[in-house]
CHARMM internal coordinates of N, CA and C (Angstrom, degrees):
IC EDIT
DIST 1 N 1 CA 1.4575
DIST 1 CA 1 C 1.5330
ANGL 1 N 1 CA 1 C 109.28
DIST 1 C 2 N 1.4965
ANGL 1 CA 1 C 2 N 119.32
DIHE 1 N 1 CA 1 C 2 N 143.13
DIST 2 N 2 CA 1.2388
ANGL 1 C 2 N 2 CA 127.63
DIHE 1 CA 1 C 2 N 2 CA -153.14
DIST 2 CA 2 C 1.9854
ANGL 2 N 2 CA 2 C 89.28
DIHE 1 C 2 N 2 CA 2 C -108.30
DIST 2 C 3 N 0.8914
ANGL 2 CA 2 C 3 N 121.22
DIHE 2 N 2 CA 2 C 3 N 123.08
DIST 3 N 3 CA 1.6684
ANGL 2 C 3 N 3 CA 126.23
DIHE 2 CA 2 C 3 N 3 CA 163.33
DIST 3 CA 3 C 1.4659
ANGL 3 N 3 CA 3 C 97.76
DIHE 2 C 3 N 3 CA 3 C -114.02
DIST 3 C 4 N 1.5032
ANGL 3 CA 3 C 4 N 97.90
DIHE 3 N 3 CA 3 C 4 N 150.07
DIST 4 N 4 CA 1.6594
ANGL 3 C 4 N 4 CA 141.17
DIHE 3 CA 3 C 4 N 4 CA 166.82
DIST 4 CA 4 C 1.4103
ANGL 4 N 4 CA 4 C 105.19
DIHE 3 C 4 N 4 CA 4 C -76.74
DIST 4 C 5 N 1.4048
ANGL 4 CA 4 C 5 N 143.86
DIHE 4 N 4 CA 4 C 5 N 114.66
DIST 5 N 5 CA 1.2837
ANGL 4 C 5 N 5 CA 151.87
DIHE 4 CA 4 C 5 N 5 CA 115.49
DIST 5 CA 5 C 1.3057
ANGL 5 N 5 CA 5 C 133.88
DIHE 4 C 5 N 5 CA 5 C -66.35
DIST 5 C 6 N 1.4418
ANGL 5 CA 5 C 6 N 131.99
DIHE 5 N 5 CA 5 C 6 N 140.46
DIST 6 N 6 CA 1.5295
ANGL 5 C 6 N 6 CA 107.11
DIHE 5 CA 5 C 6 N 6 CA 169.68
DIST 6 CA 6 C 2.0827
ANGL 6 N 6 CA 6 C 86.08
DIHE 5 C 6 N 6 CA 6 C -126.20
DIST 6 C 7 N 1.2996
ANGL 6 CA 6 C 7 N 97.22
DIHE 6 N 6 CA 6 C 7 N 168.77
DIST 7 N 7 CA 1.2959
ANGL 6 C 7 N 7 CA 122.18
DIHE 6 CA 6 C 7 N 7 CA -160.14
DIST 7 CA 7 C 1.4941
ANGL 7 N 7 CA 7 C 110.66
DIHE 6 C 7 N 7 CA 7 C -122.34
DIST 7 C 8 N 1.0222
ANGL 7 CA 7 C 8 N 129.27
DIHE 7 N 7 CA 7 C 8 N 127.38
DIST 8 N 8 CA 1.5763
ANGL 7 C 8 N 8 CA 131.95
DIHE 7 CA 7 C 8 N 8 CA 159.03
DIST 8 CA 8 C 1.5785
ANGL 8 N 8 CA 8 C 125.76
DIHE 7 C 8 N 8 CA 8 C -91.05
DIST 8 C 9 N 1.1180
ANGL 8 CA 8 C 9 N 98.86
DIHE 8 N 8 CA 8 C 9 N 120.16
DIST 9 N 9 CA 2.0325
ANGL 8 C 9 N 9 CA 89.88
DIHE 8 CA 8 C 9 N 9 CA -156.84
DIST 9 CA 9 C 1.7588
ANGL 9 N 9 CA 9 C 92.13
DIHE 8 C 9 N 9 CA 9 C -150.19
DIST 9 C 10 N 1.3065
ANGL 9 CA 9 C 10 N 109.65
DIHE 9 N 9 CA 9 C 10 N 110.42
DIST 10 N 10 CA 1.7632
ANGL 9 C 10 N 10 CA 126.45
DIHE 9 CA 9 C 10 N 10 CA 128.85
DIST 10 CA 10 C 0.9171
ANGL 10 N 10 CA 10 C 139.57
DIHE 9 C 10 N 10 CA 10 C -105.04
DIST 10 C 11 N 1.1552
ANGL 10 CA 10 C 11 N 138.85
DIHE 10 N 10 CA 10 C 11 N 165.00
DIST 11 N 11 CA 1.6508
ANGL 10 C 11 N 11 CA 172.15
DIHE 10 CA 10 C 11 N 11 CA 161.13
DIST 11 CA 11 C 1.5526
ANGL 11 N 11 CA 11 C 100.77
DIHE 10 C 11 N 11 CA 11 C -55.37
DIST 11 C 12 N 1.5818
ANGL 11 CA 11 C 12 N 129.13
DIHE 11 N 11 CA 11 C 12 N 138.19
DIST 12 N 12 CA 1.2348
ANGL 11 C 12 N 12 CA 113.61
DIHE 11 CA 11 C 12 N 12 CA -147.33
DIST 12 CA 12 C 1.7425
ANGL 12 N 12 CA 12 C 68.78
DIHE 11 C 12 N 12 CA 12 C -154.90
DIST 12 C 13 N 1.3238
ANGL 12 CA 12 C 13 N 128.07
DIHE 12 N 12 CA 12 C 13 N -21.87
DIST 13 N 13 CA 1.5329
ANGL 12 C 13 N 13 CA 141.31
DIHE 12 CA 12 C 13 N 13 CA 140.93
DIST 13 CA 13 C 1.5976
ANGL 13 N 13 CA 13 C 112.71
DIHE 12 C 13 N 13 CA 13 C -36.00
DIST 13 C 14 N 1.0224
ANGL 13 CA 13 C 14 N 106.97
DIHE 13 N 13 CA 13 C 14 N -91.83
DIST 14 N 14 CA 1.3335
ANGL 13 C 14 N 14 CA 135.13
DIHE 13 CA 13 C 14 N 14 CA 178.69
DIST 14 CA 14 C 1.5738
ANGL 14 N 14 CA 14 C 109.85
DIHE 13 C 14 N 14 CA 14 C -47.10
DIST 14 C 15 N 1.5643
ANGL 14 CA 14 C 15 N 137.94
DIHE 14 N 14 CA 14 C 15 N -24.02
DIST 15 N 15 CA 0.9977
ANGL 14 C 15 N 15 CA 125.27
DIHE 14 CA 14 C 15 N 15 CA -159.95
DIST 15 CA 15 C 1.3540
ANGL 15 N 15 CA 15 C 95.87
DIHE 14 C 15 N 15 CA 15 C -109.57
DIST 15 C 16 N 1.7176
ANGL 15 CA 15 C 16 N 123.02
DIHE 15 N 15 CA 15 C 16 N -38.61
DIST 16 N 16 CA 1.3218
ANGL 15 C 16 N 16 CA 116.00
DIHE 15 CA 15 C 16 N 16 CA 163.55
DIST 16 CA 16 C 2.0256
ANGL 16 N 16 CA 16 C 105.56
DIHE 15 C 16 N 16 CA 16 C -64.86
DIST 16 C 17 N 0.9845
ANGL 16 CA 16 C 17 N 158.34
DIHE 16 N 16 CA 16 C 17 N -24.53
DIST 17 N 17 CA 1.1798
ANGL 16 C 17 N 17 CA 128.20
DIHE 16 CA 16 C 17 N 17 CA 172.16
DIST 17 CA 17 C 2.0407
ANGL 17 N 17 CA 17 C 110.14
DIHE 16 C 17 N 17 CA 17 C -69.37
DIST 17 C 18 N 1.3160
ANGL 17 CA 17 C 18 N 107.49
DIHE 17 N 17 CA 17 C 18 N -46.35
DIST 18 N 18 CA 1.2393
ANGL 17 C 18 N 18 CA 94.82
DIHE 17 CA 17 C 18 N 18 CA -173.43
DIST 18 CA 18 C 1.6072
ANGL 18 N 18 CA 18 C 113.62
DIHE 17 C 18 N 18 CA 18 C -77.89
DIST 18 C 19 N 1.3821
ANGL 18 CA 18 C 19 N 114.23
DIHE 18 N 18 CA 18 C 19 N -12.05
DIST 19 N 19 CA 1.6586
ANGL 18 C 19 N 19 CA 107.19
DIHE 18 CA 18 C 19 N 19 CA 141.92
DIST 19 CA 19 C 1.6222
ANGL 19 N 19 CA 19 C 117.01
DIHE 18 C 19 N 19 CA 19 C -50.23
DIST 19 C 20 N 1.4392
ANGL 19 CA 19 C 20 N 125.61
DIHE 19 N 19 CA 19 C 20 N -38.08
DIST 20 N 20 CA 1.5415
ANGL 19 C 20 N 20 CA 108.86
DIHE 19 CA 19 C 20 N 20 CA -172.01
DIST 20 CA 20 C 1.3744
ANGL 20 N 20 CA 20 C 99.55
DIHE 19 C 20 N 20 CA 20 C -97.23
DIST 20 C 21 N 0.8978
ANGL 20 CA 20 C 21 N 125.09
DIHE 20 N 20 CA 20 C 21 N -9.76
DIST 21 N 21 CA 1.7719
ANGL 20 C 21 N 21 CA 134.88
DIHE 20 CA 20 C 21 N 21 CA 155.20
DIST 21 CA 21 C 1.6830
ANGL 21 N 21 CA 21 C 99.65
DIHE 20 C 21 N 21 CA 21 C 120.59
DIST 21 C 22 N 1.1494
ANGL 21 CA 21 C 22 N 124.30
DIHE 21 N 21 CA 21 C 22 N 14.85
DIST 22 N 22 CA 1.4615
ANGL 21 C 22 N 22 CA 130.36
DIHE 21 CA 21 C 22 N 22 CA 170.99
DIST 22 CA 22 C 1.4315
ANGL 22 N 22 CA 22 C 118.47
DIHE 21 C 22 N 22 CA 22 C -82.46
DIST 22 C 23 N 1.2807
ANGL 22 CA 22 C 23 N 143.48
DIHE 22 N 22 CA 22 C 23 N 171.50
DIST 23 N 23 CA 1.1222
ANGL 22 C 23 N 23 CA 168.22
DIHE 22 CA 22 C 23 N 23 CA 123.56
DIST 23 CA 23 C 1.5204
ANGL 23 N 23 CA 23 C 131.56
DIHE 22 C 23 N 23 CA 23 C -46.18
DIST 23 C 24 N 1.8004
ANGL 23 CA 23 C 24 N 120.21
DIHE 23 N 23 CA 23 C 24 N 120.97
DIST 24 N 24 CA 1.4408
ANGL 23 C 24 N 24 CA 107.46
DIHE 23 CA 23 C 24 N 24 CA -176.39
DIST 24 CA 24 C 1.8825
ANGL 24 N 24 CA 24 C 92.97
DIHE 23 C 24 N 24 CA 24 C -75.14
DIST 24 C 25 N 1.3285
ANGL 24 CA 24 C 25 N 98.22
DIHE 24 N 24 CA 24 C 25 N 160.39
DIST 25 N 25 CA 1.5734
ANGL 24 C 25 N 25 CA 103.17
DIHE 24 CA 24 C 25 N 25 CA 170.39
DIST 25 CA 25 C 1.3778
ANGL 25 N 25 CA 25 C 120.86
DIHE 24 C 25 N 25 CA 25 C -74.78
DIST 25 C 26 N 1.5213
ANGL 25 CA 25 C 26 N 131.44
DIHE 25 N 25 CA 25 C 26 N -1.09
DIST 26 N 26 CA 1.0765
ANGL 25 C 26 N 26 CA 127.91
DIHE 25 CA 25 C 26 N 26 CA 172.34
DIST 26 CA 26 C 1.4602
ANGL 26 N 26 CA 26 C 136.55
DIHE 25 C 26 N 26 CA 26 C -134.45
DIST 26 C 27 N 1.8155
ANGL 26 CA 26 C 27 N 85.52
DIHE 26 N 26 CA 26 C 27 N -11.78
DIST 27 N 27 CA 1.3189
ANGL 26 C 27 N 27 CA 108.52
DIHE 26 CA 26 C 27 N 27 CA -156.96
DIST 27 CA 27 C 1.8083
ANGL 27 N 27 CA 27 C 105.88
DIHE 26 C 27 N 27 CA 27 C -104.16
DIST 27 C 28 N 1.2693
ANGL 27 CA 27 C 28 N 151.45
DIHE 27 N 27 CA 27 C 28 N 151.64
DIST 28 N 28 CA 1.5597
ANGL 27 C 28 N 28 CA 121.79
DIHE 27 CA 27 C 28 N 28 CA 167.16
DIST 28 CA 28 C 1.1515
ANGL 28 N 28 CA 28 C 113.12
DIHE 27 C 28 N 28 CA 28 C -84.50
DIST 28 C 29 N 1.4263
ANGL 28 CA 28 C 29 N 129.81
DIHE 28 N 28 CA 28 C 29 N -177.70
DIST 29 N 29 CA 1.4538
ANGL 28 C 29 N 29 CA 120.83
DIHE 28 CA 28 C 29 N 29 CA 158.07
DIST 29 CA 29 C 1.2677
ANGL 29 N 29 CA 29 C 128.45
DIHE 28 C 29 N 29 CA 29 C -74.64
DIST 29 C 30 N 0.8521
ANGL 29 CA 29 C 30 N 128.19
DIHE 29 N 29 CA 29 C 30 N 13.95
DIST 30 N 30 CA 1.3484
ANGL 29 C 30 N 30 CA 119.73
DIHE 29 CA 29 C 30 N 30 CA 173.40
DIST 30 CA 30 C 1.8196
ANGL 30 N 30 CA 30 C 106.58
DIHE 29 C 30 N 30 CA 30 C -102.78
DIST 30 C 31 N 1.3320
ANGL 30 CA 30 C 31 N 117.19
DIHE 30 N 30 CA 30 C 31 N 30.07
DIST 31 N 31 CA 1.5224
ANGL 30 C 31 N 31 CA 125.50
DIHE 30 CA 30 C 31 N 31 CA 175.81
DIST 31 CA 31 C 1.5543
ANGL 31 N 31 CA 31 C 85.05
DIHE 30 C 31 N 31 CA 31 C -110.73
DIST 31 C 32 N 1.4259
ANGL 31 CA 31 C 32 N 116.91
DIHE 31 N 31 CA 31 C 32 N -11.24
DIST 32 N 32 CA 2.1520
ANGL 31 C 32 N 32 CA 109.85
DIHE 31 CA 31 C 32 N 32 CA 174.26
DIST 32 CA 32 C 1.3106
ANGL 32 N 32 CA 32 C 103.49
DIHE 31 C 32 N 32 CA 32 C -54.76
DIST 32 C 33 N 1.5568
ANGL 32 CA 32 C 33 N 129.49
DIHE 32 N 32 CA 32 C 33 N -50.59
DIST 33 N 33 CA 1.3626
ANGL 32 C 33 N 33 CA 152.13
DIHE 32 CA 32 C 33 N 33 CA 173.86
DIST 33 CA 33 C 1.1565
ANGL 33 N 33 CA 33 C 127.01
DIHE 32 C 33 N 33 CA 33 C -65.41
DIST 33 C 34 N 1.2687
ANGL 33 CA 33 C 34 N 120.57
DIHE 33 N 33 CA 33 C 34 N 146.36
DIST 34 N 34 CA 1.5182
ANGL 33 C 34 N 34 CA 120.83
DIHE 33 CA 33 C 34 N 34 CA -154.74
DIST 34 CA 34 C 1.5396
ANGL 34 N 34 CA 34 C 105.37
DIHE 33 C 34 N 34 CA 34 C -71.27
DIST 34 C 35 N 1.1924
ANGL 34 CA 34 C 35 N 133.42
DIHE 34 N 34 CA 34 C 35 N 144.16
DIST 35 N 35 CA 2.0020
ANGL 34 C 35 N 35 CA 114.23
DIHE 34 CA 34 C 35 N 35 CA 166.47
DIST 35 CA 35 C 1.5638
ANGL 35 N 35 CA 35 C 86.09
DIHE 34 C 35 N 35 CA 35 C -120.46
DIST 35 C 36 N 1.7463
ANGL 35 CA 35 C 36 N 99.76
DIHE 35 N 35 CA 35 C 36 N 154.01
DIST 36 N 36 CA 1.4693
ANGL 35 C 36 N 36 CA 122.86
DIHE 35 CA 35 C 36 N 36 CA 168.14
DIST 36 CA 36 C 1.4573
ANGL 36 N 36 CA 36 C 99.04
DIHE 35 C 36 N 36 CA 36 C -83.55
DIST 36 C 37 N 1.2717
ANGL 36 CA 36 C 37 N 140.03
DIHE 36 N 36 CA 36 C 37 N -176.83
DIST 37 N 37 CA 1.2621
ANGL 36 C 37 N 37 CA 140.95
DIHE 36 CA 36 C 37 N 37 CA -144.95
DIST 37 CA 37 C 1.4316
ANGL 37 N 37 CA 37 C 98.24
DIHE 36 C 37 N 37 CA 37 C 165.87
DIST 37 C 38 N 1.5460
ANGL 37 CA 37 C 38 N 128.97
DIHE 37 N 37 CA 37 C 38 N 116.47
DIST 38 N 38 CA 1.2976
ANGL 37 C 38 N 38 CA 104.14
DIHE 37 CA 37 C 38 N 38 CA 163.96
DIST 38 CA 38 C 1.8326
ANGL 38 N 38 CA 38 C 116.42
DIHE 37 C 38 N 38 CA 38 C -110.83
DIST 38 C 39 N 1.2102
ANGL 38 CA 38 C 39 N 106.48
DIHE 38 N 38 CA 38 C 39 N 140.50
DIST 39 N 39 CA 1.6684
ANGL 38 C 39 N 39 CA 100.26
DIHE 38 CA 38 C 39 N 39 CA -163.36
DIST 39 CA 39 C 1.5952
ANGL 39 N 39 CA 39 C 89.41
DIHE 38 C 39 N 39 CA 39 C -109.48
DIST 39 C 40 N 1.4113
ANGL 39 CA 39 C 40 N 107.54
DIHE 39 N 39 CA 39 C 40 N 158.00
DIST 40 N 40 CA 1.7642
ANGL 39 C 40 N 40 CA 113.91
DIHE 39 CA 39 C 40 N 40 CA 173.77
DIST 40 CA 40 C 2.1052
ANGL 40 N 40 CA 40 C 95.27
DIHE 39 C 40 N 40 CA 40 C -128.38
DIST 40 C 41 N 1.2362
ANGL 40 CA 40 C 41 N 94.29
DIHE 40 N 40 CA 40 C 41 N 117.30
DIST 41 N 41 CA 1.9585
ANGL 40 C 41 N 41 CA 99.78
DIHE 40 CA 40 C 41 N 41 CA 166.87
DIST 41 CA 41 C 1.3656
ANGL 41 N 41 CA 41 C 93.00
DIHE 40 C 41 N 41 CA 41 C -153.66
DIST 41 C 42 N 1.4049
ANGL 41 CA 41 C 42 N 94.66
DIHE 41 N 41 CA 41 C 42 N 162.90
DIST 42 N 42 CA 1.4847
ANGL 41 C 42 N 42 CA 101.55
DIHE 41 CA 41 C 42 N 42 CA 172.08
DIST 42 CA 42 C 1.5077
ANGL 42 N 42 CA 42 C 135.00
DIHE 41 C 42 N 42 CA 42 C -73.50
DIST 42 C 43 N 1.1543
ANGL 42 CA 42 C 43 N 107.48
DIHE 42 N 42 CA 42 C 43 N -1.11
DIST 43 N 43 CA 1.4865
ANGL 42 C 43 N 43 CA 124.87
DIHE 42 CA 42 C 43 N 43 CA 169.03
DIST 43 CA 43 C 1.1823
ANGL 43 N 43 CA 43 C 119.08
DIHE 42 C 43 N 43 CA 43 C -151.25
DIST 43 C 44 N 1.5982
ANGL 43 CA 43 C 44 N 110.22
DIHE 43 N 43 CA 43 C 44 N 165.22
DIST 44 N 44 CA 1.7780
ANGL 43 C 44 N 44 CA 104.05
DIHE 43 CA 43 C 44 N 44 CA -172.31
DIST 44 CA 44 C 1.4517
ANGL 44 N 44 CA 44 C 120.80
DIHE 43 C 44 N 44 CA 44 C -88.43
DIST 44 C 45 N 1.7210
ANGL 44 CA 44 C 45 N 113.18
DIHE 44 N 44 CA 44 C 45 N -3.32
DIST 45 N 45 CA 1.1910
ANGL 44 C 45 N 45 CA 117.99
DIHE 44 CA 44 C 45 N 45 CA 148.83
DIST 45 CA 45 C 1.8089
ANGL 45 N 45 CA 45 C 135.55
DIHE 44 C 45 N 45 CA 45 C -69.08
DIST 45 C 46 N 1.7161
ANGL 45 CA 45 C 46 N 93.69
DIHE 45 N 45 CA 45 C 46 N -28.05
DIST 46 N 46 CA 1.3365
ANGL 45 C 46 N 46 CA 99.60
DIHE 45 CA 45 C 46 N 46 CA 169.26
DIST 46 CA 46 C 1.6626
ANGL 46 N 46 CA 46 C 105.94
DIHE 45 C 46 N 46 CA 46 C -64.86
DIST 46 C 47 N 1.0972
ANGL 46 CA 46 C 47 N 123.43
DIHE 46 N 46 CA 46 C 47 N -38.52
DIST 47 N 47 CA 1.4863
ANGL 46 C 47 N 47 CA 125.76
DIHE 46 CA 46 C 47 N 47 CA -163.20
DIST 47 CA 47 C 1.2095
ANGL 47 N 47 CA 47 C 109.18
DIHE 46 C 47 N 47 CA 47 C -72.42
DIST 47 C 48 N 1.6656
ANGL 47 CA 47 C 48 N 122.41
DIHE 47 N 47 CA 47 C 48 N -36.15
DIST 48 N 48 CA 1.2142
ANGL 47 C 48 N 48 CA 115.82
DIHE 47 CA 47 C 48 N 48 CA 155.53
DIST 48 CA 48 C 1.4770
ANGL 48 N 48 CA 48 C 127.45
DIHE 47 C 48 N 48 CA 48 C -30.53
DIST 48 C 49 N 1.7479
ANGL 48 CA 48 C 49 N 110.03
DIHE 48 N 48 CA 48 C 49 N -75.77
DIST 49 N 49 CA 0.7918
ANGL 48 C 49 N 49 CA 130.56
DIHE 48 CA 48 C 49 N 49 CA 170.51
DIST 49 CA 49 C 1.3961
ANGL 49 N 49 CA 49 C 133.65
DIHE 48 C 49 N 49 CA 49 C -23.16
DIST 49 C 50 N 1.5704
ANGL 49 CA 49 C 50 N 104.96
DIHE 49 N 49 CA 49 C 50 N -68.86
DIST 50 N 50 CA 1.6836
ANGL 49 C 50 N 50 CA 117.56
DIHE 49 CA 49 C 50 N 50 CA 155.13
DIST 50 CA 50 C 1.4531
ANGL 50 N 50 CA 50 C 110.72
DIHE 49 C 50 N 50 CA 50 C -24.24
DIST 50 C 51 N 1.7597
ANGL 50 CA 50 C 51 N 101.13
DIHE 50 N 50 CA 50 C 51 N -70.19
DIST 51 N 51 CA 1.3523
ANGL 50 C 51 N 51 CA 108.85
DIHE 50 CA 50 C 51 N 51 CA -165.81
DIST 51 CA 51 C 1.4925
ANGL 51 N 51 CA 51 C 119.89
DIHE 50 C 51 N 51 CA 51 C -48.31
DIST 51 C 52 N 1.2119
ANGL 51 CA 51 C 52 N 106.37
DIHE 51 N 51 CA 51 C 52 N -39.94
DIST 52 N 52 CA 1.4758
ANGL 51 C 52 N 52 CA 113.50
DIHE 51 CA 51 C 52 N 52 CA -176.16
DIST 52 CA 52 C 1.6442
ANGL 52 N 52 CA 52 C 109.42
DIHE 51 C 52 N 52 CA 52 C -63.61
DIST 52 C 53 N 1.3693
ANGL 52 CA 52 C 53 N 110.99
DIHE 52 N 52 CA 52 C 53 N -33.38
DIST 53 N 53 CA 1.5368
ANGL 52 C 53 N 53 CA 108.37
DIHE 52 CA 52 C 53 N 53 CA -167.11
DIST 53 CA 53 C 1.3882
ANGL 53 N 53 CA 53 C 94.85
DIHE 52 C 53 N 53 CA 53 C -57.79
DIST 53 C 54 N 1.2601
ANGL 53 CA 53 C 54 N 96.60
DIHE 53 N 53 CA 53 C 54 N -58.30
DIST 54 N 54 CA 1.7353
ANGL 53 C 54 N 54 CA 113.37
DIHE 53 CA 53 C 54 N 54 CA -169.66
DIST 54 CA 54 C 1.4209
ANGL 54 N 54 CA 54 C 123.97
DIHE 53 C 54 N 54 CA 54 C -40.34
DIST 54 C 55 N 1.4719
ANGL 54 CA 54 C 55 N 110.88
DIHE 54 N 54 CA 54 C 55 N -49.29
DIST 55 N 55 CA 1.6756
ANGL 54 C 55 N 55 CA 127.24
DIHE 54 CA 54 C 55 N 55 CA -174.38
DIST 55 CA 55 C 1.0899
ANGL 55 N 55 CA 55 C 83.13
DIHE 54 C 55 N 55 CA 55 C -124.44
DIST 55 C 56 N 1.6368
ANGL 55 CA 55 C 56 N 116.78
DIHE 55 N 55 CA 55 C 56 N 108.74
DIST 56 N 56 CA 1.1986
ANGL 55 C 56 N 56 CA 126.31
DIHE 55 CA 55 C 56 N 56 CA 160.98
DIST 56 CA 56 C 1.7628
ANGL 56 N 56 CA 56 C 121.58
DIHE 55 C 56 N 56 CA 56 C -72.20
DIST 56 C 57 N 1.5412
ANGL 56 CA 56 C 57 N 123.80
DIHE 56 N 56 CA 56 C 57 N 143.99
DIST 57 N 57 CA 1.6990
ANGL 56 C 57 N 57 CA 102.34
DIHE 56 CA 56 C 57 N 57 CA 171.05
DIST 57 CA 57 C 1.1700
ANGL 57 N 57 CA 57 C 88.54
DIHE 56 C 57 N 57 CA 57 C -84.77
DIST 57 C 58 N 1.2946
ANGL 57 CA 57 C 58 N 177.20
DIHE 57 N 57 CA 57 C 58 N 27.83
DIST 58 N 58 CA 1.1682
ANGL 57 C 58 N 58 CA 177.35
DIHE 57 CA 57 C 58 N 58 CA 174.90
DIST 58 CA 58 C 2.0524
ANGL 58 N 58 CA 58 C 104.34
DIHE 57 C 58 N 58 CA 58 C -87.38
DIST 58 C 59 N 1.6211
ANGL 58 CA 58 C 59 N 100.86
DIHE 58 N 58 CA 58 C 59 N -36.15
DIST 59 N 59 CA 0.9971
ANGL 58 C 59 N 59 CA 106.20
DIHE 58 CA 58 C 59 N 59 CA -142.20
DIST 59 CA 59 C 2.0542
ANGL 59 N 59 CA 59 C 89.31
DIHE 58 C 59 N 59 CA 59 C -116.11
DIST 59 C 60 N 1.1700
ANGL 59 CA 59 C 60 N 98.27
DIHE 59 N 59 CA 59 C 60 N -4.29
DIST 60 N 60 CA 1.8207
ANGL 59 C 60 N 60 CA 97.29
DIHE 59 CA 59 C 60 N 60 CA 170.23
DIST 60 CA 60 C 1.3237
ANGL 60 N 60 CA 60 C 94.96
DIHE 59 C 60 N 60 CA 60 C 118.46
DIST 60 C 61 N 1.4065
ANGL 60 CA 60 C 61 N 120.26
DIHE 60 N 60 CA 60 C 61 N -18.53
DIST 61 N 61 CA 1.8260
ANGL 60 C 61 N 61 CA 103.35
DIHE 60 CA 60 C 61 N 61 CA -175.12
DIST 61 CA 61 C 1.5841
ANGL 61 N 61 CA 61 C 109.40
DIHE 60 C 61 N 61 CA 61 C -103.00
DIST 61 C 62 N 1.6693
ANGL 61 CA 61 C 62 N 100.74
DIHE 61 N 61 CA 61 C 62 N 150.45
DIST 62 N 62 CA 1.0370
ANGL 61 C 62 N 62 CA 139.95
DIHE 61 CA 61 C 62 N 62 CA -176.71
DIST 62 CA 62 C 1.3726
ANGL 62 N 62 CA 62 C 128.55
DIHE 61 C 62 N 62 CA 62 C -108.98
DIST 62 C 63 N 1.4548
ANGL 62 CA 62 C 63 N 137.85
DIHE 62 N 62 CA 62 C 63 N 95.52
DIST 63 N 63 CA 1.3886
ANGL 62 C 63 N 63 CA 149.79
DIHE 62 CA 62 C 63 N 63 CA 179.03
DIST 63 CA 63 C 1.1202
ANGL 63 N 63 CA 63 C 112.94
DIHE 62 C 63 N 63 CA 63 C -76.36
DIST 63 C 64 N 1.6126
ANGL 63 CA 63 C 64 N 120.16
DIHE 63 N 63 CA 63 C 64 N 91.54
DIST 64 N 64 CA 1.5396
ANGL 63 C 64 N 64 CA 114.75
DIHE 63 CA 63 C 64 N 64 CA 166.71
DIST 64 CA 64 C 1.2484
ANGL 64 N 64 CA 64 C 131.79
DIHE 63 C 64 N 64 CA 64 C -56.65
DIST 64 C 65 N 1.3750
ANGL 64 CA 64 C 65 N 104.75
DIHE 64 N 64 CA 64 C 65 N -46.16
DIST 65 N 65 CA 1.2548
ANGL 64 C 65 N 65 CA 120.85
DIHE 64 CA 64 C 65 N 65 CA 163.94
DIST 65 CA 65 C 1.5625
ANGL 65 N 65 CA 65 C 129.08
DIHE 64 C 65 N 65 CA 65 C 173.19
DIST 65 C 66 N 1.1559
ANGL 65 CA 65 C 66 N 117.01
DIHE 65 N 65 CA 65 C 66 N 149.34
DIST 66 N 66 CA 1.3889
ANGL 65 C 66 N 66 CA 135.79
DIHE 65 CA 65 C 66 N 66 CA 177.24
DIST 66 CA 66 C 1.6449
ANGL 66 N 66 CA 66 C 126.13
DIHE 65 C 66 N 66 CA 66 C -83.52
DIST 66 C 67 N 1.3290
ANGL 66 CA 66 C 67 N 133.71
DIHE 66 N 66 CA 66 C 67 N 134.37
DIST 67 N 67 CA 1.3770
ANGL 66 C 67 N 67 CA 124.48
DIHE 66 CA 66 C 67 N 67 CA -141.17
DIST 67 CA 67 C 2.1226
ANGL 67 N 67 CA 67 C 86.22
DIHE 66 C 67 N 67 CA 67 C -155.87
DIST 67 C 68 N 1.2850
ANGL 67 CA 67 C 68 N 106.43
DIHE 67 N 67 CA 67 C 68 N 138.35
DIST 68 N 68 CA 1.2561
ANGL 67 C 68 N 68 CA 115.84
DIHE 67 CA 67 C 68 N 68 CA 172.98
DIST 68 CA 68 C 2.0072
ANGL 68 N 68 CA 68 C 110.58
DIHE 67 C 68 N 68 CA 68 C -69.20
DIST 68 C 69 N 0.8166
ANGL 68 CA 68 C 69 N 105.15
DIHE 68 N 68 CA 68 C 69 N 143.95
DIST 69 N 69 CA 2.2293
ANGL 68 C 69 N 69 CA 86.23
DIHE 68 CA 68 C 69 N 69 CA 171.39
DIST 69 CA 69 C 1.5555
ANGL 69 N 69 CA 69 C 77.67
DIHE 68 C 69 N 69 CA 69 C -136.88
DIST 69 C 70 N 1.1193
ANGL 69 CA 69 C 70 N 102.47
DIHE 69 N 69 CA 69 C 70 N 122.74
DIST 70 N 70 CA 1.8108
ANGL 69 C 70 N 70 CA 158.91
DIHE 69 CA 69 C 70 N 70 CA 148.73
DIST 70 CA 70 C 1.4918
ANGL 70 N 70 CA 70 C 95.38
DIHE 69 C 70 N 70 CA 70 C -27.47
DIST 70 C 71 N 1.3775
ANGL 70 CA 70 C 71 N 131.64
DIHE 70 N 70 CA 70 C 71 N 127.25
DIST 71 N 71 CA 1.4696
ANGL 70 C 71 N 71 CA 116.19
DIHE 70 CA 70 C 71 N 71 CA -160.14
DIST 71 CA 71 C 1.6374
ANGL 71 N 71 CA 71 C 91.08
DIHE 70 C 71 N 71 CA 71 C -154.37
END
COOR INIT
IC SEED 1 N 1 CA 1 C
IC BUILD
């Protein structure tokens, strides 16, 4: 069975440059700000998971958190 998650995810890159008033080189600013995201796995550990492949912390992003949506 397939479940709906949505995700809270910024740039932790990106939010310290447009804190010093700069620009990430790849990223826009609006990755400073949180985005909703909706992920589909069969569990909310899979969605983790996904998520992480996807937005690496390696790579500046940050997963606040992941939330089931009621469908």
């Amino acid at each position: 069975m397939t479940l709906k998650f949505e995700a809270a995810i910024f740039n932790e890159t990106v939010l310290a440059a447009v804190q010093q008033g700069e620009h990430h080189k790849d990223l826009s600013d609006d990755w400073a700000d949180t985005h909703y995201i909706e992920v589909t796995a069969p569990s909310l550990d899979a969605a983790w998971s996904k998520m992480r492949q996807k937005y690496k912390a390696a790579n500046g992003f940050v997963i606040k958190a992941i939330d089931k949506i009621d469908q």
